[in-house]
C-alpha positions as CSV (number, residue, x, y, z in Angstrom):
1,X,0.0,0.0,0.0
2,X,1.2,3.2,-0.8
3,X,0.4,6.8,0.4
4,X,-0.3,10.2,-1.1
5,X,0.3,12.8,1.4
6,X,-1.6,12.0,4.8
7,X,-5.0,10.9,4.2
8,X,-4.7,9.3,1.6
9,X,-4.1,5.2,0.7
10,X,-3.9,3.6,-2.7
11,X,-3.2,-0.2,-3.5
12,X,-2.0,-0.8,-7.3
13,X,-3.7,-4.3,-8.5
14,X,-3.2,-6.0,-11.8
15,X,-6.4,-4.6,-13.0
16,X,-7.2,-2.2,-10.6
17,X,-6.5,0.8,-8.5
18,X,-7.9,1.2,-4.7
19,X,-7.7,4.4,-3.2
20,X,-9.4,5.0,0.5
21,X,-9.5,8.4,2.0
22,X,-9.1,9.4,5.7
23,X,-11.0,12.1,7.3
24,X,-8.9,15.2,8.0
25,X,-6.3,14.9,11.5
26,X,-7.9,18.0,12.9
27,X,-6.6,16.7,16.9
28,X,-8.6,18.4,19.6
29,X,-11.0,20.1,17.3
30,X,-12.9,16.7,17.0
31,X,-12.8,17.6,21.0
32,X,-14.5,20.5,20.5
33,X,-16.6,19.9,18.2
34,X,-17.9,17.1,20.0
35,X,-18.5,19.3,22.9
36,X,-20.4,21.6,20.9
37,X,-22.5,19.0,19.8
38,X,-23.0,17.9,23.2
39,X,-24.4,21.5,24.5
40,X,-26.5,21.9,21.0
41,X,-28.2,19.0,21.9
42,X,-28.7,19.9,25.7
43,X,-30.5,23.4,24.5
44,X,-32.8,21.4,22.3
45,X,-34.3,19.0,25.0
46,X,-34.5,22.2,27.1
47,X,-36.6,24.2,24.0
48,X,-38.0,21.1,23.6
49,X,-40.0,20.6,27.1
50,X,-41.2,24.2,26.6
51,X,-43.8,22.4,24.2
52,X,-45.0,20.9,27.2
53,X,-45.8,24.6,29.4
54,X,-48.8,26.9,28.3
55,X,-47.5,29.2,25.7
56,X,-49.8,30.7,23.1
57,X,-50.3,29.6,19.3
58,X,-47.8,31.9,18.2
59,X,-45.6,31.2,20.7
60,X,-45.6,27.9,20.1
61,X,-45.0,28.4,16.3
62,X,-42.2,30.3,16.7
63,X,-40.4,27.4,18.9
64,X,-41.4,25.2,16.4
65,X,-39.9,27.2,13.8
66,X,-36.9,27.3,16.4
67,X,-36.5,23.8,16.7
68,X,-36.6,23.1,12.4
69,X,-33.4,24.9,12.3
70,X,-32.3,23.5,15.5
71,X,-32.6,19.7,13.7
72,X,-31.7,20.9,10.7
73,X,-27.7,22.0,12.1
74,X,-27.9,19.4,14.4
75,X,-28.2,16.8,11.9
76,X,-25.3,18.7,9.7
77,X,-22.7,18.0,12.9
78,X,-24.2,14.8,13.8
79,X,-22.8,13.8,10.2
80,X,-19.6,15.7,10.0
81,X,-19.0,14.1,13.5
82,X,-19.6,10.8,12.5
83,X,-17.2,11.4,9.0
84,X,-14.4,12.5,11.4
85,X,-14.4,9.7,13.8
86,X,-15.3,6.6,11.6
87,X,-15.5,8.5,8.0
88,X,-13.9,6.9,4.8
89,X,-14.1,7.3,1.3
90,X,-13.3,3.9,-1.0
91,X,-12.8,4.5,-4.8
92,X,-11.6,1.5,-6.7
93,X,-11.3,2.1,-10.7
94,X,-11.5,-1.2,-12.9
95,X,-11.9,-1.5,-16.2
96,X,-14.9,-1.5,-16.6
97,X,-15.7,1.0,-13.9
98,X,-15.2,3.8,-11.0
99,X,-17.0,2.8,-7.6
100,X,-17.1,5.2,-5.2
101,X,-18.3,4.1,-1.7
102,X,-18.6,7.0,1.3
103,X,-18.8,5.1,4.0
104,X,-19.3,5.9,7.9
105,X,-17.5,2.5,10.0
106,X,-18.4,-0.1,7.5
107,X,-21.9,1.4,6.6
108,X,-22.4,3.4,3.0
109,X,-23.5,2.9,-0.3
110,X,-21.7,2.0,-3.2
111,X,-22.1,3.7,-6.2
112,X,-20.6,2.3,-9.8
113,X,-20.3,4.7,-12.4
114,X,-19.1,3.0,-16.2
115,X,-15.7,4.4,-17.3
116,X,-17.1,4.8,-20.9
117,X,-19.8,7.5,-20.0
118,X,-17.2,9.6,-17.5
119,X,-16.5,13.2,-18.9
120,X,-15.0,16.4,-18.1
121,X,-13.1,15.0,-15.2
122,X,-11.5,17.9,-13.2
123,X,-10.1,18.9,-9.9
124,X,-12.1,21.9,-8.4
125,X,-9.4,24.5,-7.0
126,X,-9.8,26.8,-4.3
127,X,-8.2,30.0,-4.3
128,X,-6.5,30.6,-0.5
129,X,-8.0,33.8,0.3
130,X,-11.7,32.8,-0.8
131,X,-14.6,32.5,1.7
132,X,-14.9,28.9,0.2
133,X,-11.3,28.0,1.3
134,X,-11.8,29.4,4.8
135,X,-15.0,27.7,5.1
136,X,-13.7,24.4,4.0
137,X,-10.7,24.5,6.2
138,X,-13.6,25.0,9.3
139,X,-14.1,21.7,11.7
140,X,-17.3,21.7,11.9
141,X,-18.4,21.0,7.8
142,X,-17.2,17.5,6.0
143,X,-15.9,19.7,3.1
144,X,-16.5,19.7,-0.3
145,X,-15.9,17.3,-3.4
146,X,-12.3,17.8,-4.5
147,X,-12.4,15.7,-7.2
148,X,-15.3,16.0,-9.9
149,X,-16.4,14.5,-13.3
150,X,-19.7,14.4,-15.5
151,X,-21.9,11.2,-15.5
152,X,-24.8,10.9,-18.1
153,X,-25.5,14.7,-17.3
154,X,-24.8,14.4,-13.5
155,X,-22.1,16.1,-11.5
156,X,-20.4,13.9,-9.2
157,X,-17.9,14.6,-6.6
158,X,-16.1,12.7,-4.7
159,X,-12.6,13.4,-1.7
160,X,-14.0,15.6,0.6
161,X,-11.4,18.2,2.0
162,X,-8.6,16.7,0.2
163,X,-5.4,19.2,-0.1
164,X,-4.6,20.2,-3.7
165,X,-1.6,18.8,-4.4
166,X,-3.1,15.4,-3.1
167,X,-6.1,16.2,-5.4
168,X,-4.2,16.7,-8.1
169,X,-2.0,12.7,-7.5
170,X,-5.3,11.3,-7.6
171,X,-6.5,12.7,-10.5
172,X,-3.6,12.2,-12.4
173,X,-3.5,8.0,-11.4
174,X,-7.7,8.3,-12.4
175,X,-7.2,10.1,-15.3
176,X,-3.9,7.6,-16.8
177,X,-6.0,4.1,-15.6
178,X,-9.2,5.7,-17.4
179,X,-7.5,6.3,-20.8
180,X,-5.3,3.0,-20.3
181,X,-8.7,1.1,-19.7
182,X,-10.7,2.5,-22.4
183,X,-8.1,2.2,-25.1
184,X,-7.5,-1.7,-23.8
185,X,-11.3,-2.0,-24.3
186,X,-11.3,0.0,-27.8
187,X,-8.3,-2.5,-29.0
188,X,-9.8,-5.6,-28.0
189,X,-13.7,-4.0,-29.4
190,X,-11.6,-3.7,-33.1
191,X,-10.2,-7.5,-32.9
């Protein structure tokens, strides 16, 4: 197994490439984060048993309203946390196809995307003094797709907070393996 930078694992098979992707070594952040997420929770049992007291209608609709966006971040968190204690990102190229498998411990969904209909493969940059970087760079959000391509009209995205330069090895291994495949399955299509 080999590595690019930090977070990043790739196995080179006979007909195949396996890449898995770490979530981001933010140290005591995950700390804090969790601790946040701890106290988030806390206030929304408390707003919670004010259901339960005699408030008026529009009282009542306005801690309702409350509590939507209440579920709504804690449900973001609850999610990024999960991603940086057990998160992992599979991707195994074949040559017939790209599979790309987010996965939280040993649960996600696998998805298989055909090597012949992949276009416009890119890696999206970031400039350093954007919002967007600074954002990205925050604890508390899984990050964006670093890696992106075109499927039958769909954009799909795949190594969440991935560095650039790390972005950029993968895509160059993808981007070889694809052509090699494709022109393996042209020249044995025209025997």
């Amino acid at each position: 197994m080999k590595w690019i930078g930090e977070r990043v694992s790739f196995k080179d098979h006979k007909d195949s490439v396996t890449f898995v992707i770490y979530p981001p070594q933010i140290g005591y952040k995950k700390n804090i984060v969790l601790a946040w997420f701890i106290l988030w929770i806390l206030i929304g049992v408390t707003v919670t048993a004010q259901f339960f007291y005699d408030y008026s209608d529009q009282e009542k609709i306005a801690l309702f309203i409350f509590m939507s966006f209440w579920t709504y971040f804690a449900v973001r968190v609850l999610r990024t946390l999960l991603y940086l204690f057990r998160g992992r990102e599979f991707i195994k190229l074949d040559q017939t196809a790209l599979r790309i498998k987010s996965a939280t411990g040993q649960y996600g969904k696998s998805r298989q995307y055909l090597i012949e209909n992949i276009t416009k493969f890119t890696v999206v940059e970031m400039k350093d003094t954007s919002v967007q970087k600074v954002f990205e760079d925050s604890a508390w959000v899984r990050g964006t797709p670093r890696l992106r391509f075109e499927y039958m009209g769909k954009s799909i995205g795949f190594g969440r907070k991935l560095e650039e330069k790390d972005a950029k090895l993968m895509f160059q291994i993808l981007t070889k393996r694809i052509t090699k495949y494709i022109r393996q399955k042209e020249k044995a299509n025209a025997e």
